[in-house]
N, CA, C and O atoms as a GROMACS GRO file, in nm:
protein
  412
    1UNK      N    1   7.133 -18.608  -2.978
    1UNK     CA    2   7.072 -18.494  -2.918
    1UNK      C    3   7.183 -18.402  -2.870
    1UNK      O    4   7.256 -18.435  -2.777
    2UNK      N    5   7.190 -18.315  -2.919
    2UNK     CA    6   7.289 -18.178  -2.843
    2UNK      C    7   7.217 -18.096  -2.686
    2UNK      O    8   7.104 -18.052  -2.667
    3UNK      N    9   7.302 -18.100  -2.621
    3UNK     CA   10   7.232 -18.011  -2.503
    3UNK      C   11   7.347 -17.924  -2.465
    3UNK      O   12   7.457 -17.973  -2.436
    4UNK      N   13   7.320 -17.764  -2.462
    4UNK     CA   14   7.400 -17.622  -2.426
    4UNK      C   15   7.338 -17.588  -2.355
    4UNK      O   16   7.217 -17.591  -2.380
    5UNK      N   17   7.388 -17.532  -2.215
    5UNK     CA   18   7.341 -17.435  -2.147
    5UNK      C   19   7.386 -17.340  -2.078
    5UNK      O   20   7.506 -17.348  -2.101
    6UNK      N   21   7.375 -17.280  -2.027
    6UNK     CA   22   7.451 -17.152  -1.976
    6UNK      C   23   7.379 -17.059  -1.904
    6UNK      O   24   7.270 -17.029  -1.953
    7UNK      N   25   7.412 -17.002  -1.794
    7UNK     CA   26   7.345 -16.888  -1.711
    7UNK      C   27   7.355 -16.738  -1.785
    7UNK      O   28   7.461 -16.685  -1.818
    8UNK      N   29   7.236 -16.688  -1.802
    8UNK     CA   30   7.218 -16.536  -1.837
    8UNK      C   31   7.239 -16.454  -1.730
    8UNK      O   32   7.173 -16.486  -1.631
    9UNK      N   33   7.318 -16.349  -1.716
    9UNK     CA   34   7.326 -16.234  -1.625
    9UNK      C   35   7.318 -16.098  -1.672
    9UNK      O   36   7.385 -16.046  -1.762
   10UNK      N   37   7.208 -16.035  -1.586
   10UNK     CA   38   7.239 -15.866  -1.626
   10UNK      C   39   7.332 -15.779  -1.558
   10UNK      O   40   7.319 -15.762  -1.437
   11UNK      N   41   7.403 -15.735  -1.610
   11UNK     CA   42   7.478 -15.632  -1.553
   11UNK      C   43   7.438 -15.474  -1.652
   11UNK      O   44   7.390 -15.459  -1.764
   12UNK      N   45   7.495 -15.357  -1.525
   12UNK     CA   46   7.490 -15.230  -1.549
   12UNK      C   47   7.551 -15.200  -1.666
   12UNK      O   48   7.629 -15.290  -1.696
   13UNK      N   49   7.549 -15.092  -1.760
   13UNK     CA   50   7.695 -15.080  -1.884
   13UNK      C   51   7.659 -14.945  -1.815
   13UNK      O   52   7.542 -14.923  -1.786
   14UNK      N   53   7.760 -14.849  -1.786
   14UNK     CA   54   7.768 -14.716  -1.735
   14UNK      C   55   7.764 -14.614  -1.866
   14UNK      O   56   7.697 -14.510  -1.867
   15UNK      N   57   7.854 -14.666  -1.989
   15UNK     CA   58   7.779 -14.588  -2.123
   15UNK      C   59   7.660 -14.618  -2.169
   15UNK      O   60   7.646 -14.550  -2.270
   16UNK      N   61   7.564 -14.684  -2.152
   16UNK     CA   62   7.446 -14.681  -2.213
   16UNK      C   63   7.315 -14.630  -2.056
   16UNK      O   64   7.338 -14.626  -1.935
   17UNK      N   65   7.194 -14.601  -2.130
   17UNK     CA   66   7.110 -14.527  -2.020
   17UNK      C   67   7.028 -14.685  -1.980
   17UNK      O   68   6.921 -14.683  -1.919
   18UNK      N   69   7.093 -14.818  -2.022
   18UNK     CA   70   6.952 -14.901  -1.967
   18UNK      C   71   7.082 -15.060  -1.905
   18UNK      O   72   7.202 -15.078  -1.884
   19UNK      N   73   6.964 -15.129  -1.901
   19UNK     CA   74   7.071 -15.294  -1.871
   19UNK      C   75   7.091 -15.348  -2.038
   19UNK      O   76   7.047 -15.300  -2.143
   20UNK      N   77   7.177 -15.469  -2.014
   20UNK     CA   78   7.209 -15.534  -2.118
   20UNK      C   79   7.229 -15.643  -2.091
   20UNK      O   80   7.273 -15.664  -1.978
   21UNK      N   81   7.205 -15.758  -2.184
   21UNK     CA   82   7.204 -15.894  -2.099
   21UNK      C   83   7.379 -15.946  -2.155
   21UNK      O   84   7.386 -15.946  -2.278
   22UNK      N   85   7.469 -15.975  -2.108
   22UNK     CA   86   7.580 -16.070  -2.126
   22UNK      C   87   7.524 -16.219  -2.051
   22UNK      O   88   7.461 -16.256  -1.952
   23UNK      N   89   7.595 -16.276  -2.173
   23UNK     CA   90   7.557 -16.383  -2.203
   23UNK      C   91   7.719 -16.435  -2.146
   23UNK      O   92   7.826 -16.390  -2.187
   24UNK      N   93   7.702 -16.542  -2.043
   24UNK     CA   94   7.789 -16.604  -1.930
   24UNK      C   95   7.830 -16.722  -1.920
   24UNK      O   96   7.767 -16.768  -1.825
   25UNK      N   97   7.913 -16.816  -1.968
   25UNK     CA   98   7.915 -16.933  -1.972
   25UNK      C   99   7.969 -16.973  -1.808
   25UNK      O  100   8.076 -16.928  -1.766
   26UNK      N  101   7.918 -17.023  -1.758
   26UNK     CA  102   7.993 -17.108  -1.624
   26UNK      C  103   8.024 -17.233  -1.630
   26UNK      O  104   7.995 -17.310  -1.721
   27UNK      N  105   8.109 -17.266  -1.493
   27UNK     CA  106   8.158 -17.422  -1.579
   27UNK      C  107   8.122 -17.445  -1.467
   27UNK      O  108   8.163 -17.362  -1.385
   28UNK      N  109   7.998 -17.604  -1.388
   28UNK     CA  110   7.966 -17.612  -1.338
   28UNK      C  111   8.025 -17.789  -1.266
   28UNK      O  112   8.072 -17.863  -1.353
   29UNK      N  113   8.021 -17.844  -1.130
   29UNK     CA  114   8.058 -17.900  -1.120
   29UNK      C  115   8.016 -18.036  -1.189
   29UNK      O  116   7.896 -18.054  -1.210
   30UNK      N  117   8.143 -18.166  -1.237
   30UNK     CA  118   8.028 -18.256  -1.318
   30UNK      C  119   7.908 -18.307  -1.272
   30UNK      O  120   7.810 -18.312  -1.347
   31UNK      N  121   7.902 -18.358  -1.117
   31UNK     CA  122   7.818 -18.447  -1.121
   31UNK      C  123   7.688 -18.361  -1.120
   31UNK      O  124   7.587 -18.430  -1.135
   32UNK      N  125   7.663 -18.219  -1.105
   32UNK     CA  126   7.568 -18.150  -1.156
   32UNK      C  127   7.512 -18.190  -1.299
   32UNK      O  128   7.400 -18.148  -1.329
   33UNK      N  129   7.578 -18.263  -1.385
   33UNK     CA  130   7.525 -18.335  -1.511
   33UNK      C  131   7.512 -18.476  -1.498
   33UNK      O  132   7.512 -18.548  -1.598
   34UNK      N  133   7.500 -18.522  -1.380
   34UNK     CA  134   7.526 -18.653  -1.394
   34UNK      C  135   7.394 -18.702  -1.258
   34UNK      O  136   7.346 -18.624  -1.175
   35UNK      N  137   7.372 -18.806  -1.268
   35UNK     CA  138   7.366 -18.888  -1.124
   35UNK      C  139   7.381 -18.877  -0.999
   35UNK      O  140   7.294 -18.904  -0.916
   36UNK      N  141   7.519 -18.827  -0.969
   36UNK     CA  142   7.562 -18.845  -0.871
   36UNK      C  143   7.524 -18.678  -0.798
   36UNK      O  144   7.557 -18.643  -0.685
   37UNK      N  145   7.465 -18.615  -0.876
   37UNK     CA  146   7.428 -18.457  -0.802
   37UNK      C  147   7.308 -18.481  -0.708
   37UNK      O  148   7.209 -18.544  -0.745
   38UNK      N  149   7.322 -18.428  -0.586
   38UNK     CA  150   7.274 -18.434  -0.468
   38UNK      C  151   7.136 -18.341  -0.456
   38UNK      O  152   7.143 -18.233  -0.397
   39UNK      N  153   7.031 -18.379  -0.506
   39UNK     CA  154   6.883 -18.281  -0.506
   39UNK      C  155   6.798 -18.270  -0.397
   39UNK      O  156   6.684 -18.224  -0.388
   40UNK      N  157   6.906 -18.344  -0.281
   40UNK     CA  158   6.826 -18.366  -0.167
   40UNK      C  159   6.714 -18.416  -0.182
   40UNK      O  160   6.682 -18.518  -0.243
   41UNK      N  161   6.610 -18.289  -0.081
   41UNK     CA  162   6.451 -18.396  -0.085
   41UNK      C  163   6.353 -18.430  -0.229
   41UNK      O  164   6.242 -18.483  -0.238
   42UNK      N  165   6.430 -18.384  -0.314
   42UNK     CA  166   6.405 -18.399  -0.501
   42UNK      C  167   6.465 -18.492  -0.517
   42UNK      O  168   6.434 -18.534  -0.629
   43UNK      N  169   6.558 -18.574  -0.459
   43UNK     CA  170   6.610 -18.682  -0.547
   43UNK      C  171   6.505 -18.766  -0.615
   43UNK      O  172   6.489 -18.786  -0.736
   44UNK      N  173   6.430 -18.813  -0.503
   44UNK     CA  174   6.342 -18.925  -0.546
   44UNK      C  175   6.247 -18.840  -0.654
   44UNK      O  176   6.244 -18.908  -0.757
   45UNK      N  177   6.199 -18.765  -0.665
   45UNK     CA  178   6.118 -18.719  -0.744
   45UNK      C  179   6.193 -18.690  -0.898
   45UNK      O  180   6.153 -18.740  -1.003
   46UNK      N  181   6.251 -18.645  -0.892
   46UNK     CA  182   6.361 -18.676  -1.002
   46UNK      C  183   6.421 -18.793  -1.064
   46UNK      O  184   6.455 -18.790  -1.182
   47UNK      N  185   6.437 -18.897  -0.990
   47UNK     CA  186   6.495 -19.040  -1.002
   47UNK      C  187   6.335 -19.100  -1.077
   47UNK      O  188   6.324 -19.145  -1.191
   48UNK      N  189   6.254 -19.090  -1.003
   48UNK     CA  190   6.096 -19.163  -1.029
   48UNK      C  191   6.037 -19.114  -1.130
   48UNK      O  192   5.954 -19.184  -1.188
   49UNK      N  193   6.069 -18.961  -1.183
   49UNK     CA  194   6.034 -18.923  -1.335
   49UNK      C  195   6.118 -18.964  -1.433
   49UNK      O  196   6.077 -18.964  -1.549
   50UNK      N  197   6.249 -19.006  -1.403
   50UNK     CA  198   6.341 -19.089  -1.499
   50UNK      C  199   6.299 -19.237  -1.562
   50UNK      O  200   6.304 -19.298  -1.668
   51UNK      N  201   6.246 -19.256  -1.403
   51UNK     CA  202   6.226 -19.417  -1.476
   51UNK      C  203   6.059 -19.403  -1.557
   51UNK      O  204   6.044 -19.460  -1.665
   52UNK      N  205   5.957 -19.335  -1.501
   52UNK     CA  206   5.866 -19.335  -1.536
   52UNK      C  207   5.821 -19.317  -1.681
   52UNK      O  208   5.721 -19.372  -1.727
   53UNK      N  209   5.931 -19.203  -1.777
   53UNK     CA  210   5.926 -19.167  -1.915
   53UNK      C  211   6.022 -19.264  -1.931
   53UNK      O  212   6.068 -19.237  -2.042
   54UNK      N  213   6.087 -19.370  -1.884
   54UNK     CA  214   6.154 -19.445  -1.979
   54UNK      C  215   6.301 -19.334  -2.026
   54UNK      O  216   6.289 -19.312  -2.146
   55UNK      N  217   6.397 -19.280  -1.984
   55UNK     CA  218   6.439 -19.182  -2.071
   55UNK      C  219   6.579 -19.231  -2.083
   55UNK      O  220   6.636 -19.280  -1.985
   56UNK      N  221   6.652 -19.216  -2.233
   56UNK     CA  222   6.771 -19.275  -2.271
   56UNK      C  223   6.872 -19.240  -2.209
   56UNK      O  224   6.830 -19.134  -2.162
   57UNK      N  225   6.945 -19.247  -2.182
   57UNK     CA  226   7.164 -19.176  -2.179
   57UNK      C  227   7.153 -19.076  -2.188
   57UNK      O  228   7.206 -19.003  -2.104
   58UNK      N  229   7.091 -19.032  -2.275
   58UNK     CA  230   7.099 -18.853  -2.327
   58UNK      C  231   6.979 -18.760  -2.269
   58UNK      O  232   6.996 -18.656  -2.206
   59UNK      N  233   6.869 -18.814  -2.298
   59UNK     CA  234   6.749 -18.805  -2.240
   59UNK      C  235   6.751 -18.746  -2.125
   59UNK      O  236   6.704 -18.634  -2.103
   60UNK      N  237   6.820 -18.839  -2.022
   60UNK     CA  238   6.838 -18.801  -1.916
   60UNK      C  239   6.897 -18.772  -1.826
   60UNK      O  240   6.881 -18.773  -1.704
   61UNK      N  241   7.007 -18.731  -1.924
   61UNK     CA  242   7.126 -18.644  -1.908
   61UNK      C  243   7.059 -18.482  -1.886
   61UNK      O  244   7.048 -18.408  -1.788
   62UNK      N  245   7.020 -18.471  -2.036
   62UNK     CA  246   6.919 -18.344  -2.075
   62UNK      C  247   6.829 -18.300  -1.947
   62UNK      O  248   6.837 -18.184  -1.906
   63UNK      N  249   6.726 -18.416  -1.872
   63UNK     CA  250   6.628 -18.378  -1.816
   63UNK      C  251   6.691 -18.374  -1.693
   63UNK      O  252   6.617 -18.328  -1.606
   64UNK      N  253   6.835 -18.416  -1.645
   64UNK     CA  254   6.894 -18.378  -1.485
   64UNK      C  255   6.931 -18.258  -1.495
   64UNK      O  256   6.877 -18.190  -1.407
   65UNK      N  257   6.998 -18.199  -1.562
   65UNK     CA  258   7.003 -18.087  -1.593
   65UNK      C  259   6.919 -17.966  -1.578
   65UNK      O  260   6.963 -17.854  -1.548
   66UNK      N  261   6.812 -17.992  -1.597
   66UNK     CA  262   6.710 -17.896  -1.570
   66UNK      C  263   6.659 -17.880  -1.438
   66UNK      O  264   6.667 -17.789  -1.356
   67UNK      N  265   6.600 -18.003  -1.438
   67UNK     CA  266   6.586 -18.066  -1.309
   67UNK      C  267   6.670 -18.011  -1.195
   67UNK      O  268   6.643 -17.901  -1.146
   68UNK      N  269   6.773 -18.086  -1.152
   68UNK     CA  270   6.915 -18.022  -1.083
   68UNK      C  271   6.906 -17.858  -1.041
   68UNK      O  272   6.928 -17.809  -0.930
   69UNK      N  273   6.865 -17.789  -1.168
   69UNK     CA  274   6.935 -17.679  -1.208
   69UNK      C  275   6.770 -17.624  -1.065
   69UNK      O  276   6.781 -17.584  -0.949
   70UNK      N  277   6.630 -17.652  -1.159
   70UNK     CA  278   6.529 -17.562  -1.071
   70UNK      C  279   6.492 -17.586  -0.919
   70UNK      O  280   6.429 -17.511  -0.844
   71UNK      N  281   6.561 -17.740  -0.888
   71UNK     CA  282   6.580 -17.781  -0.714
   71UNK      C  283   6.670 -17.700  -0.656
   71UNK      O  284   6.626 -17.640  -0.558
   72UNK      N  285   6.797 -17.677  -0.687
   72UNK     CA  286   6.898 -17.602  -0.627
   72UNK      C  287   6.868 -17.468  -0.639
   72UNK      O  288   6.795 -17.415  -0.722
   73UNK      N  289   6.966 -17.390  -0.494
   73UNK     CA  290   6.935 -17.281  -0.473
   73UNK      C  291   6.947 -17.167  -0.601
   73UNK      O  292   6.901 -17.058  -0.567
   74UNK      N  293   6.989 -17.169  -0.711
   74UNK     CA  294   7.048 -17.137  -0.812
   74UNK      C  295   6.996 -16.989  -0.804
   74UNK      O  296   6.874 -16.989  -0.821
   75UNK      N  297   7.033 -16.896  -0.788
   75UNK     CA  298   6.989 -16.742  -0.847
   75UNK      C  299   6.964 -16.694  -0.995
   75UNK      O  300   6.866 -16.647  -1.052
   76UNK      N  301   7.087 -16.724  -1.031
   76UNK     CA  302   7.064 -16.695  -1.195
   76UNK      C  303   7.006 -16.815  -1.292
   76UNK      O  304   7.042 -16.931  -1.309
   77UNK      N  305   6.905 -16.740  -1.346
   77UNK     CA  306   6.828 -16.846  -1.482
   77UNK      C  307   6.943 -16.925  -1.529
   77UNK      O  308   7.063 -16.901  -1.539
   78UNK      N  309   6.864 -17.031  -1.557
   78UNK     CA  310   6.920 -17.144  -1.663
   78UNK      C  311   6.901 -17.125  -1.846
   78UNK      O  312   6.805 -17.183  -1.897
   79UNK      N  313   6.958 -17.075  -1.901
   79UNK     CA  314   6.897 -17.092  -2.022
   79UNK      C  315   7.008 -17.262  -2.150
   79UNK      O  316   7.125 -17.294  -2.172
   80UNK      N  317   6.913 -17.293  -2.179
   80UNK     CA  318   6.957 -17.458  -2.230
   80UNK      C  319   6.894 -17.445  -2.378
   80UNK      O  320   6.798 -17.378  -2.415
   81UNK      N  321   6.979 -17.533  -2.453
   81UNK     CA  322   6.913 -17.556  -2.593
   81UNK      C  323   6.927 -17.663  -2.617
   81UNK      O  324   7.043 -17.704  -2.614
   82UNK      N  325   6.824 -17.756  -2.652
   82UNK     CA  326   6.783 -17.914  -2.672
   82UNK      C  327   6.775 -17.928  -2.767
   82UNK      O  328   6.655 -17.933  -2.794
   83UNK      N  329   6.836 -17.941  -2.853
   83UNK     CA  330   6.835 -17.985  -3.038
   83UNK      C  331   6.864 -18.113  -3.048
   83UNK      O  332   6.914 -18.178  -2.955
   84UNK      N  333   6.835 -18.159  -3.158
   84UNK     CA  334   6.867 -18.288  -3.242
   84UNK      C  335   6.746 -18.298  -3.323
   84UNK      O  336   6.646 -18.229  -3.305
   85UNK      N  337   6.765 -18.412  -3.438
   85UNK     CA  338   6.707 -18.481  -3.532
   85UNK      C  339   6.579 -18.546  -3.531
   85UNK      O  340   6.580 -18.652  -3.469
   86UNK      N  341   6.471 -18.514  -3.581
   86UNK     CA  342   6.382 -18.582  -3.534
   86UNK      C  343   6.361 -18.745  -3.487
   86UNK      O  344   6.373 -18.833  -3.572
   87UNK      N  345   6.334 -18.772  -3.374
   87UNK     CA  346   6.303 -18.865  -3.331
   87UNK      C  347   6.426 -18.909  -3.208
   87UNK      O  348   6.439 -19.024  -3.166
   88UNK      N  349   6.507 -18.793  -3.164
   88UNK     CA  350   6.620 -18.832  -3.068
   88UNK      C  351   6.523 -18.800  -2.953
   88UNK      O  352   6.598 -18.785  -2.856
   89UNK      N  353   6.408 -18.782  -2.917
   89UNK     CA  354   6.355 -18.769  -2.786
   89UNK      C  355   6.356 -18.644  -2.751
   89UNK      O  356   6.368 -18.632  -2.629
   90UNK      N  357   6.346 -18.534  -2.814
   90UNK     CA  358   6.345 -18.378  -2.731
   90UNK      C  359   6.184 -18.366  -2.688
   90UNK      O  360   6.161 -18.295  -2.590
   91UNK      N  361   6.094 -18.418  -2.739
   91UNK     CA  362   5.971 -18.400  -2.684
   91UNK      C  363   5.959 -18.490  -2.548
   91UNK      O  364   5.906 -18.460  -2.441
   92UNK      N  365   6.030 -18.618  -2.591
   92UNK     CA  366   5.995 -18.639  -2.446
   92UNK      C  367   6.055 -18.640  -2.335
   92UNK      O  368   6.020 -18.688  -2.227
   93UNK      N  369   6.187 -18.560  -2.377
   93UNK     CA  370   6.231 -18.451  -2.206
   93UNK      C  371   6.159 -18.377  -2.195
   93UNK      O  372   6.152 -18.362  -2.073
   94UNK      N  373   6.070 -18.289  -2.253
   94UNK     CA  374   5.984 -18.188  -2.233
   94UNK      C  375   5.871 -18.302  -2.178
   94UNK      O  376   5.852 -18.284  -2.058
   95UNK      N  377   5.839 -18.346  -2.200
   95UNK     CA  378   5.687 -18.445  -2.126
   95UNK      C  379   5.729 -18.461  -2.005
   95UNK      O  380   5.656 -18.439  -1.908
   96UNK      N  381   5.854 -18.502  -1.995
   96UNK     CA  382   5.902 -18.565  -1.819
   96UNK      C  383   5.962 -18.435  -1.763
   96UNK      O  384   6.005 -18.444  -1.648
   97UNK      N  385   5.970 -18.327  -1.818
   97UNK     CA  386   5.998 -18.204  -1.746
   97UNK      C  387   5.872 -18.186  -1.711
   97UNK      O  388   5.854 -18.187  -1.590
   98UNK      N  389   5.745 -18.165  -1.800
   98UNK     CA  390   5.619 -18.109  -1.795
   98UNK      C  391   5.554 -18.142  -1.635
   98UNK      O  392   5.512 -18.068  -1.546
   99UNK      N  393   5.570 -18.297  -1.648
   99UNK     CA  394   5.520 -18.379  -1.535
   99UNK      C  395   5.568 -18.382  -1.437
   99UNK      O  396   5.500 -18.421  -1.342
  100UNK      N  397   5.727 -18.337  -1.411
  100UNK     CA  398   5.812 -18.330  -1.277
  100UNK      C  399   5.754 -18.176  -1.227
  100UNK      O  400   5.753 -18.152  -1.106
  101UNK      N  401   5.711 -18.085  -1.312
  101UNK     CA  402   5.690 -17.941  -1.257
  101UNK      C  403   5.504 -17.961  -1.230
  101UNK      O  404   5.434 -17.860  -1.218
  102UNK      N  405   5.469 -18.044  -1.225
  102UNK     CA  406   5.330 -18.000  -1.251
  102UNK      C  407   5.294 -18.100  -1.102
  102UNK      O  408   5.201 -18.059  -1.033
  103UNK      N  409   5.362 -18.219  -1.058
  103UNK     CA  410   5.373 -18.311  -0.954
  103UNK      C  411   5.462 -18.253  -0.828
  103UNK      O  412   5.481 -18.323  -0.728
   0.00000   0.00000   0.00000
């Protein structure tokens, strides 16, 4: 499973009459991809949708990530791309995302 993500930002362009989106890579701290990132009063809710979908190494690598990303104070959007091969599990980070936002 491949997982990219990166924050979108708009800024002004003073030659053109409108916005434009640049596209922003940030480099974020690791354990923000990992475990060890601090979601406060989300931990458990986050930890308990991990075990609940069952989700692999990657899986749920993918789904802290998101996770992480919509608990924290974060201003700027997250935008992420979840690819791989059929049957590496991208549907079911989307199921255990579905269910962490809907709980």
């Amino acid at each position: 499973m491949k997982i990219m993500h990166m924050h979108l930002r708009t800024i002004q362009n003073p030659q053109s009459c409108g916005n434009f989106n640049e596209n922003i890579v940030k480099i974020v701290d690791k354990s923000y991809l990992e475990k060890s990132f601090v979601a406060g009063e989300h931990a458990n809710h986050i930890n308990a949708t991990v075990v609940k979908f069952e989700l692999n190494k990657e899986q749920e690598r993918a789904f802290r990530i998101i996770a992480n990303h919509a608990v924290s104070p974060h201003k700027n959007q997250l935008k992420m791309y979840l690819g791989g091969i059929g049957g590496t599990g991208k549907s079911c980070v989307l199921e255990a995302l579905s269910d962490f936002f809907l709980t």
